[in-house]
C-alpha positions in Angstrom: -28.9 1.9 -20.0 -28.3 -1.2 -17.5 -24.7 -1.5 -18.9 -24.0 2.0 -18.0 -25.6 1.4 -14.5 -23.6 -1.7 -14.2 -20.5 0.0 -14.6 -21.6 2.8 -12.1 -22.2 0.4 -9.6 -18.8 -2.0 -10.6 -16.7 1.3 -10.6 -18.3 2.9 -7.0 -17.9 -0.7 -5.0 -14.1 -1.0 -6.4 -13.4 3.1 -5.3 -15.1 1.8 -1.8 -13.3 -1.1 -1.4 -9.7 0.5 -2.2 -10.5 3.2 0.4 -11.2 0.2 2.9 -7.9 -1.4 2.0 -6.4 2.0 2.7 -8.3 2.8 5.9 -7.4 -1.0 7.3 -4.5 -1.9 5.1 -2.4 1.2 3.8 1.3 -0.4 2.2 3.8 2.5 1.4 4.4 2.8 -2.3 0.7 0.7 -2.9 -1.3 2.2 -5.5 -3.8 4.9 -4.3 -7.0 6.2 -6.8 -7.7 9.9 -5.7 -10.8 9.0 -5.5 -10.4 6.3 -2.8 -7.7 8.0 -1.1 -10.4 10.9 -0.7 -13.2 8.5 0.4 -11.0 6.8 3.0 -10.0 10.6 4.2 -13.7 11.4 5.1 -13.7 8.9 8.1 -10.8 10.6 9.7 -6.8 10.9 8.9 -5.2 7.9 6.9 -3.1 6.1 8.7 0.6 6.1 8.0 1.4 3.6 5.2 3.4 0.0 6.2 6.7 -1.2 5.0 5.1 -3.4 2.3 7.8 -6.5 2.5 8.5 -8.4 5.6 12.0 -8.3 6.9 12.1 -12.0 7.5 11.3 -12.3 3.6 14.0 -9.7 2.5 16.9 -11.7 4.7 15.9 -15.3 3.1 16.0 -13.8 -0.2 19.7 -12.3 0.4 20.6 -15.6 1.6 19.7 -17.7 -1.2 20.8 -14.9 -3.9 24.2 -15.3 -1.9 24.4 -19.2 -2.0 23.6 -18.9 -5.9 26.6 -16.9 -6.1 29.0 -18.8 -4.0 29.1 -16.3 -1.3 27.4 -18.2 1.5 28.6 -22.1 1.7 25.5 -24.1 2.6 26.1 -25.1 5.8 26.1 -21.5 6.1 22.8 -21.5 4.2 21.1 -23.7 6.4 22.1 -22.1 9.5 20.7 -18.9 8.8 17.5 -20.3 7.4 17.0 -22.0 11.0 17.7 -18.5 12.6 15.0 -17.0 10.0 12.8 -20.2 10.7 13.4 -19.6 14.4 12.8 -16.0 14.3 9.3 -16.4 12.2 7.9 -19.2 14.9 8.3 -16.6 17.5 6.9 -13.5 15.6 3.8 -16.0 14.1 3.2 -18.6 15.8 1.3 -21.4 13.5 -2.0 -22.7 15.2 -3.3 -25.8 14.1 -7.5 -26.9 14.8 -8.1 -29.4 17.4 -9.0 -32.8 15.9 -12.9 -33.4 15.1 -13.4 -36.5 16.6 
């Protein structure tokens, strides 16, 4: 009997916490329970779902499958990884903690 009860309980937190992913976090082509999907429904329309893969991501990828096949000479290469680099410092900005002491 507590088995059974522990996998109620297991099974109803995981269908509430994929409806939170898809109430805060909804990726297009993300795998969606009904059961979650209807959950997240009751607390108003679902939002529309996200590209899932950056575009910054996508471009570096191209690049490097490109040098691998001789279609991008490096200096090439590394000049389009600053332009990515440069592009990513303005869109997320790294923050570093001020010292301790």
């Amino acid at each position: 009997m507590f088995v059974v009860l522990f996998v109620t309980v297991a099974y109803a937190v995981l269908i509430a916490l994929h409806a939170w992913m898809i109430r805060r976090h909804r990726l297009a082509g993300a795998y969606e329970p009904r059961a979650a999907r209807w959950l997240a429904a009751r607390f108003g329309p679902l939002p529309p779902p996200r590209s899932a893969g950056p575009v910054l991501a996508r471009r570096e990828a191209k690049a490097f499958d490109r040098l691998l096949t001789g279609d991008l000479d490096p200096a090439e290469y590394r000049a389009l990884m600053a332009a990515v680099a440069a592009q990513d410092a303005v869109e997320r900005p790294l923050k570093v903690p001020d010292p301790l002491f």
